[in-house]
PyMOL Python script that loads the backbone (N, CA, C, O; Angstrom):
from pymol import cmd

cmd.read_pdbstr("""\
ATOM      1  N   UNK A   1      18.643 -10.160   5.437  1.00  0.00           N
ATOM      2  CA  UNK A   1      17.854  -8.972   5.158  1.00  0.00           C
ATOM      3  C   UNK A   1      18.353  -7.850   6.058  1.00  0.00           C
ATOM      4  O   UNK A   1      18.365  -7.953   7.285  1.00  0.00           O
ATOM      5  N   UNK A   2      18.740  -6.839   5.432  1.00  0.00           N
ATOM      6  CA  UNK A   2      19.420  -5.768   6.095  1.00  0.00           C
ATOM      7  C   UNK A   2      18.087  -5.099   6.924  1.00  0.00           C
ATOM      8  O   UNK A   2      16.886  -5.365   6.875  1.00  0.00           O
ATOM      9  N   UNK A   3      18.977  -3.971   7.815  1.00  0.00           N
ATOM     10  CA  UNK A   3      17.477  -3.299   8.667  1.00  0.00           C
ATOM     11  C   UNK A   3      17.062  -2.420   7.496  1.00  0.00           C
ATOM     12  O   UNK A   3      15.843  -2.259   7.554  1.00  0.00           O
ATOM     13  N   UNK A   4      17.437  -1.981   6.772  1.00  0.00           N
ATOM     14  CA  UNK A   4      16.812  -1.093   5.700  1.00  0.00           C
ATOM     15  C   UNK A   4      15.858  -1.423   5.068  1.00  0.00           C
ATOM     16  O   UNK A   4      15.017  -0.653   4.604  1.00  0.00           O
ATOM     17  N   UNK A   5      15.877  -3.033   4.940  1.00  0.00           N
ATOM     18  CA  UNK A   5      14.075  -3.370   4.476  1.00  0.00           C
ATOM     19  C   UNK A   5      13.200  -3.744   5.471  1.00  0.00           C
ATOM     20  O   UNK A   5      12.130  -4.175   5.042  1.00  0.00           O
ATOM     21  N   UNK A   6      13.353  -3.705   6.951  1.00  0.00           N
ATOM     22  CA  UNK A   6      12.486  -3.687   7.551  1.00  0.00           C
ATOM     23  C   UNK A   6      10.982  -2.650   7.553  1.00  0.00           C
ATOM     24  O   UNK A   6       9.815  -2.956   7.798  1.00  0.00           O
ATOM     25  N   UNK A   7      11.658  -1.229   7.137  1.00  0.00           N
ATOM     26  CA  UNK A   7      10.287  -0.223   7.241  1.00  0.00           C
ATOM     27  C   UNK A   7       9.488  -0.769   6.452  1.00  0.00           C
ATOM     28  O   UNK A   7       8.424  -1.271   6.815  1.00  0.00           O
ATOM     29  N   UNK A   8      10.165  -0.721   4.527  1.00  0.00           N
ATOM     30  CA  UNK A   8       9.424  -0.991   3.792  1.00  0.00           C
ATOM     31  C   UNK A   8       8.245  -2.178   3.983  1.00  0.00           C
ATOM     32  O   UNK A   8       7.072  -2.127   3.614  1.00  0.00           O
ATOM     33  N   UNK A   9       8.940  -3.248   4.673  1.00  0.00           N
ATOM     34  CA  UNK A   9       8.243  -4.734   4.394  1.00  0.00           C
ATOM     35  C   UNK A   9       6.949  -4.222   5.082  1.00  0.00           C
ATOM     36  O   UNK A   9       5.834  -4.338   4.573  1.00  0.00           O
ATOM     37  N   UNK A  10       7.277  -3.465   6.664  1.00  0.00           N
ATOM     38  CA  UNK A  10       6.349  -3.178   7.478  1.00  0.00           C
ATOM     39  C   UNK A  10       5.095  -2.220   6.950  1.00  0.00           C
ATOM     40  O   UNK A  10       3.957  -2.078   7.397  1.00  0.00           O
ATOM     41  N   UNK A  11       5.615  -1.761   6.080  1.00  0.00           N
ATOM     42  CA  UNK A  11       4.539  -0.560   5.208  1.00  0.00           C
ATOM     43  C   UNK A  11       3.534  -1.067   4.344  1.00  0.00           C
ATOM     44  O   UNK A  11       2.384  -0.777   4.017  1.00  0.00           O
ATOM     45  N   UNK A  12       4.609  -2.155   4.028  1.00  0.00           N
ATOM     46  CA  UNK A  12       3.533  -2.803   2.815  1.00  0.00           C
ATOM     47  C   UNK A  12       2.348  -4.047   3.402  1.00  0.00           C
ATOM     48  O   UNK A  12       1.197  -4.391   3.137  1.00  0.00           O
ATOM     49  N   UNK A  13       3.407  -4.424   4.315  1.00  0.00           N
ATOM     50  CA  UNK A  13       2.285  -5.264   5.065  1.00  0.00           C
ATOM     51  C   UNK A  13       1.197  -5.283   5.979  1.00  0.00           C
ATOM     52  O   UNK A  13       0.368  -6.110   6.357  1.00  0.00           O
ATOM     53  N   UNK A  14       1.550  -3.787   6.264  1.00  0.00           N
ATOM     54  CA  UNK A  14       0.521  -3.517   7.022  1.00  0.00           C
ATOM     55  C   UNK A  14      -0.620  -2.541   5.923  1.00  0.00           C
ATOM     56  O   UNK A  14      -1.821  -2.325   6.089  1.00  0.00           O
ATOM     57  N   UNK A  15       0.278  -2.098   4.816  1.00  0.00           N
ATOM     58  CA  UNK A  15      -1.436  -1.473   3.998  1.00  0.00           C
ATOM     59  C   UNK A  15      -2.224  -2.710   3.013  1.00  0.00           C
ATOM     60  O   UNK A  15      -3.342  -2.723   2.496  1.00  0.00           O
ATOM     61  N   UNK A  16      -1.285  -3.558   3.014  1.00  0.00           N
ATOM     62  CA  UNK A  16      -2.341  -4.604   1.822  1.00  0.00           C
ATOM     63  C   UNK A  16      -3.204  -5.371   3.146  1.00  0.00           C
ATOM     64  O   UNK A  16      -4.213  -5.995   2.817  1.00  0.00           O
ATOM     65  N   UNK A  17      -2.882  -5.345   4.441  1.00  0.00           N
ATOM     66  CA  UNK A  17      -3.703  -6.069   5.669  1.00  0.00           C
ATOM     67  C   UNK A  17      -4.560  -4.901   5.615  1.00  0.00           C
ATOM     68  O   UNK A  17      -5.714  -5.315   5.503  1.00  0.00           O
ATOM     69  N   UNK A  18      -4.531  -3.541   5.643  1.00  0.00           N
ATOM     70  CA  UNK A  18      -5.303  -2.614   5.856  1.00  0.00           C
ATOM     71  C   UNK A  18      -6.747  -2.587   4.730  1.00  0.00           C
ATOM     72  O   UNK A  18      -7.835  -2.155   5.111  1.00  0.00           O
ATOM     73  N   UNK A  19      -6.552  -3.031   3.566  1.00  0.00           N
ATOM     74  CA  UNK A  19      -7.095  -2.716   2.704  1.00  0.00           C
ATOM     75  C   UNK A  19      -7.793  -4.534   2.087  1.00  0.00           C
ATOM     76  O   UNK A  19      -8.716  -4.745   1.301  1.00  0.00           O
ATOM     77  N   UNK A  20      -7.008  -5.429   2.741  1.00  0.00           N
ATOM     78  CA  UNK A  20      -7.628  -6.896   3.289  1.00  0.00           C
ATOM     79  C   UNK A  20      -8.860  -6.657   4.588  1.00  0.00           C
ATOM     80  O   UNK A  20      -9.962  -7.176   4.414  1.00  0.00           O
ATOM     81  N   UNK A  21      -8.716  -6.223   5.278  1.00  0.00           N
ATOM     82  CA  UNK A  21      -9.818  -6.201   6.484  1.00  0.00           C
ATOM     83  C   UNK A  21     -10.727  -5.209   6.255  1.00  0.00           C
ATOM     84  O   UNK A  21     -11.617  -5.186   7.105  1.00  0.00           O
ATOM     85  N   UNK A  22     -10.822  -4.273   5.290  1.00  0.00           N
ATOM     86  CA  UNK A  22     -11.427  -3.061   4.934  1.00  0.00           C
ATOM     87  C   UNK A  22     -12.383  -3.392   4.126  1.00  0.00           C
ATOM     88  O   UNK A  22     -13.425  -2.743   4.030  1.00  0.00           O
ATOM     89  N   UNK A  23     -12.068  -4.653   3.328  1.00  0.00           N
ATOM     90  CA  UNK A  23     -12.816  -5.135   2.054  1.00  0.00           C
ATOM     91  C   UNK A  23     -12.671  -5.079   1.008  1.00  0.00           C
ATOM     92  O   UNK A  23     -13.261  -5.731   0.147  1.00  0.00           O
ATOM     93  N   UNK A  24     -11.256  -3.701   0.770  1.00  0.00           N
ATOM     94  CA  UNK A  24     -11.419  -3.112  -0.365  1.00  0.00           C
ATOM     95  C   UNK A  24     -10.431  -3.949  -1.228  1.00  0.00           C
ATOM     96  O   UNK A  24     -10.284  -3.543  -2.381  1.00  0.00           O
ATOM     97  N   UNK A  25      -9.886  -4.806  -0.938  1.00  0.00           N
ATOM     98  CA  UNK A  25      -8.539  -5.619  -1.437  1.00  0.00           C
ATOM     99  C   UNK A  25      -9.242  -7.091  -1.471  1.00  0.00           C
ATOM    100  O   UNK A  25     -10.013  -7.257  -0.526  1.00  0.00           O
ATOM    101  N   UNK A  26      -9.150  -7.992  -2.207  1.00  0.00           N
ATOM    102  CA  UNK A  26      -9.339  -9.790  -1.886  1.00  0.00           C
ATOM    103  C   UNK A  26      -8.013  -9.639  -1.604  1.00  0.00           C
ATOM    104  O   UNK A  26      -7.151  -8.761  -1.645  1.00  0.00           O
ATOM    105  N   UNK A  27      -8.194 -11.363  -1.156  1.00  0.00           N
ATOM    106  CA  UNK A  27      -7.243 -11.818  -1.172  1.00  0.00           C
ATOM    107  C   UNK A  27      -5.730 -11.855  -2.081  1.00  0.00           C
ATOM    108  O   UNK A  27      -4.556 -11.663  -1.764  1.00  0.00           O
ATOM    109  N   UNK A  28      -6.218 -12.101  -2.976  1.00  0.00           N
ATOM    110  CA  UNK A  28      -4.960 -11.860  -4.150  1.00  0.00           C
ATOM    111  C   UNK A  28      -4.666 -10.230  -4.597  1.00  0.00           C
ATOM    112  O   UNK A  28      -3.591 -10.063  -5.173  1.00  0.00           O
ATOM    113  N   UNK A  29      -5.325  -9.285  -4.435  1.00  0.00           N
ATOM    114  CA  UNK A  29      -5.349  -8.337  -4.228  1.00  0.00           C
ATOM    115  C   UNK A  29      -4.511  -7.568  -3.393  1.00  0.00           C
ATOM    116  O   UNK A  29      -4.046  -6.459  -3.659  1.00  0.00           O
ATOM    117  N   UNK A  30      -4.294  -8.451  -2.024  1.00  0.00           N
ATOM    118  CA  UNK A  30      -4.100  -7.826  -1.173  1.00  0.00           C
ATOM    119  C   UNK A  30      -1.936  -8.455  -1.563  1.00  0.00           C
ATOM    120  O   UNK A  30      -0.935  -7.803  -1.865  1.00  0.00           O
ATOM    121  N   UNK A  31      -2.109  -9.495  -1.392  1.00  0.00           N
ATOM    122  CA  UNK A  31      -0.934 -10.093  -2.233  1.00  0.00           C
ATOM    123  C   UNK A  31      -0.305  -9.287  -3.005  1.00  0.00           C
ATOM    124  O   UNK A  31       0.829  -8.817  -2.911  1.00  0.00           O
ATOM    125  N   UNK A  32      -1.355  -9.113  -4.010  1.00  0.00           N
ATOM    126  CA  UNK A  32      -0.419  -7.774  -5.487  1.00  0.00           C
ATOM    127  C   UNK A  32       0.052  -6.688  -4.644  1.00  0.00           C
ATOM    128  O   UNK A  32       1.211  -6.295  -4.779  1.00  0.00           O
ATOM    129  N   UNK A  33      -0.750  -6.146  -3.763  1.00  0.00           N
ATOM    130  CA  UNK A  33      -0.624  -4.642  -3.536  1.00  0.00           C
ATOM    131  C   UNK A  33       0.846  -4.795  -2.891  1.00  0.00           C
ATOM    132  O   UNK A  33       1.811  -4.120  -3.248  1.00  0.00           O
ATOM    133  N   UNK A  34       0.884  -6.158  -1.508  1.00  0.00           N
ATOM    134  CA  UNK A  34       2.291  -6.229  -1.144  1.00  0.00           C
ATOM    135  C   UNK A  34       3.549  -6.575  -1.964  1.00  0.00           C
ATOM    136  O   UNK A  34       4.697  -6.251  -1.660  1.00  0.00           O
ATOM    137  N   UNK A  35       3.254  -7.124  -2.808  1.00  0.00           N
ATOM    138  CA  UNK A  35       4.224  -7.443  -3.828  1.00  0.00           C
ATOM    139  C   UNK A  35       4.802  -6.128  -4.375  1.00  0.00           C
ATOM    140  O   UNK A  35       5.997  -6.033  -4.657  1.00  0.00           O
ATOM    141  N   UNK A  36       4.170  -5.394  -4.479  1.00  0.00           N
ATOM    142  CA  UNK A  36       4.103  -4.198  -5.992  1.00  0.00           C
ATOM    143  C   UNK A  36       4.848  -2.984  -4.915  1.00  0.00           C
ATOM    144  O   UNK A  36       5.852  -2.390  -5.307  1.00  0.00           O
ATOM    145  N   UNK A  37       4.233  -2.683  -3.501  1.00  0.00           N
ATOM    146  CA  UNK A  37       4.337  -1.804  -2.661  1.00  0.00           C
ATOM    147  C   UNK A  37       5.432  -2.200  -2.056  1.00  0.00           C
ATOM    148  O   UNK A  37       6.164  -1.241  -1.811  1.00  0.00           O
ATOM    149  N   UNK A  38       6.064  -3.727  -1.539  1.00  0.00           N
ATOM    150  CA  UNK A  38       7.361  -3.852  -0.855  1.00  0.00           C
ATOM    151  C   UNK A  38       8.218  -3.293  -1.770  1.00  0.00           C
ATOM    152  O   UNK A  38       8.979  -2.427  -1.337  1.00  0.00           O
ATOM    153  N   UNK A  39       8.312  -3.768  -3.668  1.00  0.00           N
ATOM    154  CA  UNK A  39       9.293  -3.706  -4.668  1.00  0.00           C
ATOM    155  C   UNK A  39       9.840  -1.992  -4.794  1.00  0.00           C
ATOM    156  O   UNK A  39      10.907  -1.407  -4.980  1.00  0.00           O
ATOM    157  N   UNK A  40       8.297  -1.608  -4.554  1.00  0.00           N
ATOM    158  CA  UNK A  40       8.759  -0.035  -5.104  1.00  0.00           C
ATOM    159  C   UNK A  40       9.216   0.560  -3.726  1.00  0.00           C
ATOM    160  O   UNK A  40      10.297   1.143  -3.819  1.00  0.00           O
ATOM    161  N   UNK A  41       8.841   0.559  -2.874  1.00  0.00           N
ATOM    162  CA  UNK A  41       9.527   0.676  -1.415  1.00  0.00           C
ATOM    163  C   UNK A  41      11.035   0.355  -0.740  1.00  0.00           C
ATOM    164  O   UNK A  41      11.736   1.091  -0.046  1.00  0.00           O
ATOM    165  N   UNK A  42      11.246  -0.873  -1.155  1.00  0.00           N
ATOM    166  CA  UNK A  42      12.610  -1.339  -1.012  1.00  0.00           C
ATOM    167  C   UNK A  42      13.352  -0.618  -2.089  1.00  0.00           C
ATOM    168  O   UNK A  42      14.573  -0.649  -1.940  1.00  0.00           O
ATOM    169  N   UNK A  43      12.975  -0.068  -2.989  1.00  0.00           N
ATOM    170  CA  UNK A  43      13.989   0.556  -3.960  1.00  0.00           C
ATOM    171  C   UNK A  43      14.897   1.520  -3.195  1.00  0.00           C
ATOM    172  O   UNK A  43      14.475   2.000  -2.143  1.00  0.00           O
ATOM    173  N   UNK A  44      15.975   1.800  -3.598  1.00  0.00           N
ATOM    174  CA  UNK A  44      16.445   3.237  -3.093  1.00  0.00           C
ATOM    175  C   UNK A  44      15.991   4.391  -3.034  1.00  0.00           C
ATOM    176  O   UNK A  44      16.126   5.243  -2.155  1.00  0.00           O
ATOM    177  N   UNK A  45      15.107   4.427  -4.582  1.00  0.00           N
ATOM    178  CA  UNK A  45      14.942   5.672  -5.248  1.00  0.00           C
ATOM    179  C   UNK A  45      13.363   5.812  -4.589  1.00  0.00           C
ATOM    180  O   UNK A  45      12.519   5.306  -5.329  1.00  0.00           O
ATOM    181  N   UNK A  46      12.949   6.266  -3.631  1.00  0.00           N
ATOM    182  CA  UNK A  46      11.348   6.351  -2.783  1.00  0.00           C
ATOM    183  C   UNK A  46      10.613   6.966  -3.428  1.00  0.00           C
ATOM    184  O   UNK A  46       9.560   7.061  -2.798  1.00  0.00           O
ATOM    185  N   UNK A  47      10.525   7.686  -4.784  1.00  0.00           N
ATOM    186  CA  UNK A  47       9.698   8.603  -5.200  1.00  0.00           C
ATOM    187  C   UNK A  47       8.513   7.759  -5.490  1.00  0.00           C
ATOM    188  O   UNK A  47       7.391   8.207  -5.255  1.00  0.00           O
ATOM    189  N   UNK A  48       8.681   6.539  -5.997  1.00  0.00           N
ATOM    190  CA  UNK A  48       7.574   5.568  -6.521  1.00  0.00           C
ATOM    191  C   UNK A  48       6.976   4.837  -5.582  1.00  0.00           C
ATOM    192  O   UNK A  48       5.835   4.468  -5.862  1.00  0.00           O
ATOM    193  N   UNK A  49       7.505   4.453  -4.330  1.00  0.00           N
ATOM    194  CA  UNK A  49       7.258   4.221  -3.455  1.00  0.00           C
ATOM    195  C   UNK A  49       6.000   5.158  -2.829  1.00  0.00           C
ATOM    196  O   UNK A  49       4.826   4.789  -2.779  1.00  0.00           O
ATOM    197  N   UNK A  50       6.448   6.269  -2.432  1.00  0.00           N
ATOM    198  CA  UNK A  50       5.433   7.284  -1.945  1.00  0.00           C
ATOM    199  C   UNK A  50       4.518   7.984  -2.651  1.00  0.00           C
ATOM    200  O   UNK A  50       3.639   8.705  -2.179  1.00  0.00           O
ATOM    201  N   UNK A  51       4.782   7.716  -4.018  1.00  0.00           N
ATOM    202  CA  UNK A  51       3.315   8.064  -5.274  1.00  0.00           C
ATOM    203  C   UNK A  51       2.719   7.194  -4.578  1.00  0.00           C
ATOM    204  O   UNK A  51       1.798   7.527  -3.831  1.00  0.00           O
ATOM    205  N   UNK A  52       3.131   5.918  -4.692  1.00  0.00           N
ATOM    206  CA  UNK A  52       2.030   4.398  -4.528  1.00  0.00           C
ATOM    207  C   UNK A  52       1.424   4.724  -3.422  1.00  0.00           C
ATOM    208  O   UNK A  52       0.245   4.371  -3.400  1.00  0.00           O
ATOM    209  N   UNK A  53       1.780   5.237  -2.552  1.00  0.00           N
ATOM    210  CA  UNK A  53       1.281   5.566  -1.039  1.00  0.00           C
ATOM    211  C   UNK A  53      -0.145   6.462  -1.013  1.00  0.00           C
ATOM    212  O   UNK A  53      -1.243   6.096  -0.595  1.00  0.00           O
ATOM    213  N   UNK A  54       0.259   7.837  -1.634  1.00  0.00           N
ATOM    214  CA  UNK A  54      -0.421   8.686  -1.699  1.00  0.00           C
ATOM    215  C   UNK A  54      -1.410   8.403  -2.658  1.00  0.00           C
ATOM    216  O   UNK A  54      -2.528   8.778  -2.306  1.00  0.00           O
ATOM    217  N   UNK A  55      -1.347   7.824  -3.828  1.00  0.00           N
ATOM    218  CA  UNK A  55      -2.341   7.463  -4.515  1.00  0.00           C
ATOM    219  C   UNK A  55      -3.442   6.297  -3.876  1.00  0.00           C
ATOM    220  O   UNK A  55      -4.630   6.230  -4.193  1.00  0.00           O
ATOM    221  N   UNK A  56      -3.000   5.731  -3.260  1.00  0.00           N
ATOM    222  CA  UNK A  56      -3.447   4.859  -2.034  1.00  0.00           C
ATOM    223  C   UNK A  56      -5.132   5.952  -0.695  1.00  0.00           C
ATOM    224  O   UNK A  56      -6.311   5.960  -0.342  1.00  0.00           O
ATOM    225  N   UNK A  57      -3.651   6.662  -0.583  1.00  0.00           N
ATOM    226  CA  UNK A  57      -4.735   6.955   0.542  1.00  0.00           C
ATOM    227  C   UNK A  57      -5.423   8.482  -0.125  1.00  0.00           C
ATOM    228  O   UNK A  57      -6.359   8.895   0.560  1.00  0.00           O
ATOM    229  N   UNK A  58      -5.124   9.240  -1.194  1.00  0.00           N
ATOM    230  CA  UNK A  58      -6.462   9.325  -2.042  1.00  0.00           C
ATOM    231  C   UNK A  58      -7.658   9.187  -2.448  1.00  0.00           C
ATOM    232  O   UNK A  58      -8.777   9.697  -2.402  1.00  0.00           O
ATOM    233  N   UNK A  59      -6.835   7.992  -3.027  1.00  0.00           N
ATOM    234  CA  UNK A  59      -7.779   6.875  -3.288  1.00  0.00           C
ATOM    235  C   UNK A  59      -9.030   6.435  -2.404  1.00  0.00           C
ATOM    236  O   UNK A  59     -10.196   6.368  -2.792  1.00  0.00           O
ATOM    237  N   UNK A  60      -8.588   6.181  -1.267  1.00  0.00           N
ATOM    238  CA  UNK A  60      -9.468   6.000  -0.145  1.00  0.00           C
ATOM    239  C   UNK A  60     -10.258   6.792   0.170  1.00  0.00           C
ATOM    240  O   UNK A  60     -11.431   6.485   0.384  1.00  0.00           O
ATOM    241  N   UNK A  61      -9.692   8.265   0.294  1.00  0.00           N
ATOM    242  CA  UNK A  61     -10.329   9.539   0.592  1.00  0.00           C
ATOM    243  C   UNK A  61     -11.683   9.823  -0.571  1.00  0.00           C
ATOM    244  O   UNK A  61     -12.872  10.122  -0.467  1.00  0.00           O
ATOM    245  N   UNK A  62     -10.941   9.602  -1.442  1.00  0.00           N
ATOM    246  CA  UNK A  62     -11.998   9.814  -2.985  1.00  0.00           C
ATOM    247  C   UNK A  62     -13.244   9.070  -2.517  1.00  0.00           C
ATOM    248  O   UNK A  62     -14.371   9.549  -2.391  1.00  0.00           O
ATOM    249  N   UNK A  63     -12.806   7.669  -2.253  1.00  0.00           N
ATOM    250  CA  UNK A  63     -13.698   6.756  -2.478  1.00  0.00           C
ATOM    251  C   UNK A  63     -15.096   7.164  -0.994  1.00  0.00           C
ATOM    252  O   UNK A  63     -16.313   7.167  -1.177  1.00  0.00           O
ATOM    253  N   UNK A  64     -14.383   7.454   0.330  1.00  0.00           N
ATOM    254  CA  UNK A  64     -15.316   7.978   0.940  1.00  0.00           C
ATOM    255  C   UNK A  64     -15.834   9.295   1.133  1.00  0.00           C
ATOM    256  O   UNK A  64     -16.413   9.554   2.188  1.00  0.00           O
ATOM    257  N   UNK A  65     -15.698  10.152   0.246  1.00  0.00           N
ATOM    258  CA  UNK A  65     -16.153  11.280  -0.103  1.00  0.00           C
ATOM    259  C   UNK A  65     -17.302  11.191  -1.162  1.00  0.00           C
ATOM    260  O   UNK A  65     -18.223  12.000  -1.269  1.00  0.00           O
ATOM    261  N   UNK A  66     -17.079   9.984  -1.991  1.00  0.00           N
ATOM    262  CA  UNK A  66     -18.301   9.724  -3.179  1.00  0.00           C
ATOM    263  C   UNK A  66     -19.156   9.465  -2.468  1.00  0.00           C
ATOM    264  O   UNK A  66     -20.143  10.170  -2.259  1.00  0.00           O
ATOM    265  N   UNK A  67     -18.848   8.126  -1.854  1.00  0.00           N
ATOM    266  CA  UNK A  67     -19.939   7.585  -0.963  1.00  0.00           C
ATOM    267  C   UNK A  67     -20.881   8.350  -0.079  1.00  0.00           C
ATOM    268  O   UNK A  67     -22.016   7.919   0.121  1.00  0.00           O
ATOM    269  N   UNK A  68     -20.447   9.488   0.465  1.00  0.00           N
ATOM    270  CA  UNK A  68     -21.629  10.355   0.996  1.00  0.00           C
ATOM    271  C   UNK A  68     -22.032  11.232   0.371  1.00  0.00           C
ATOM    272  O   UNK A  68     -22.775  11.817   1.159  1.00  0.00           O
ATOM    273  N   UNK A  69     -22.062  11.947  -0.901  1.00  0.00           N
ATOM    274  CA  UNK A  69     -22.617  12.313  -1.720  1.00  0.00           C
ATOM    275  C   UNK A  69     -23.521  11.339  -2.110  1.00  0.00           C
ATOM    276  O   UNK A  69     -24.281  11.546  -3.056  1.00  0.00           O
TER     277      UNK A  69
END
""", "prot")
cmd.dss("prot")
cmd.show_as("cartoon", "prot")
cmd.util.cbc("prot")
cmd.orient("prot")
């Protein structure tokens, strides 16, 4: 494994753990997200990679912005 997939692996493993201890992920959940987030990450082409990201932490944002309304 070259150093070039080190960031990715680290990105992904640390947001499907992020979103495992948060609640917002199960278990297998948390699995998909690393699966889906290392693939598009390790790509060359990062654009899909960093949608997935941002739709991510959106996502999050959305979700605790409803919640206090």
């Amino acid at each position: 494994m070259g150093t070039t997939y080190h960031i990715p692996l680290l990105v992904a493993v640390g947001l499907a753990t992020h979103g495992l201890r948060k609640g917002s992920l199960s278990s297998t959940g948390a699995i998909a997200a690393f699966l889906v987030g290392y693939g598009h990450l390790a790509n060359p082409l990062k654009v899909f990679g960093v949608a997935l990201i941002f739709f991510y932490l959106a996502g999050s944002r959305a979700t605790k912005v409803g919640s206090s309304v």
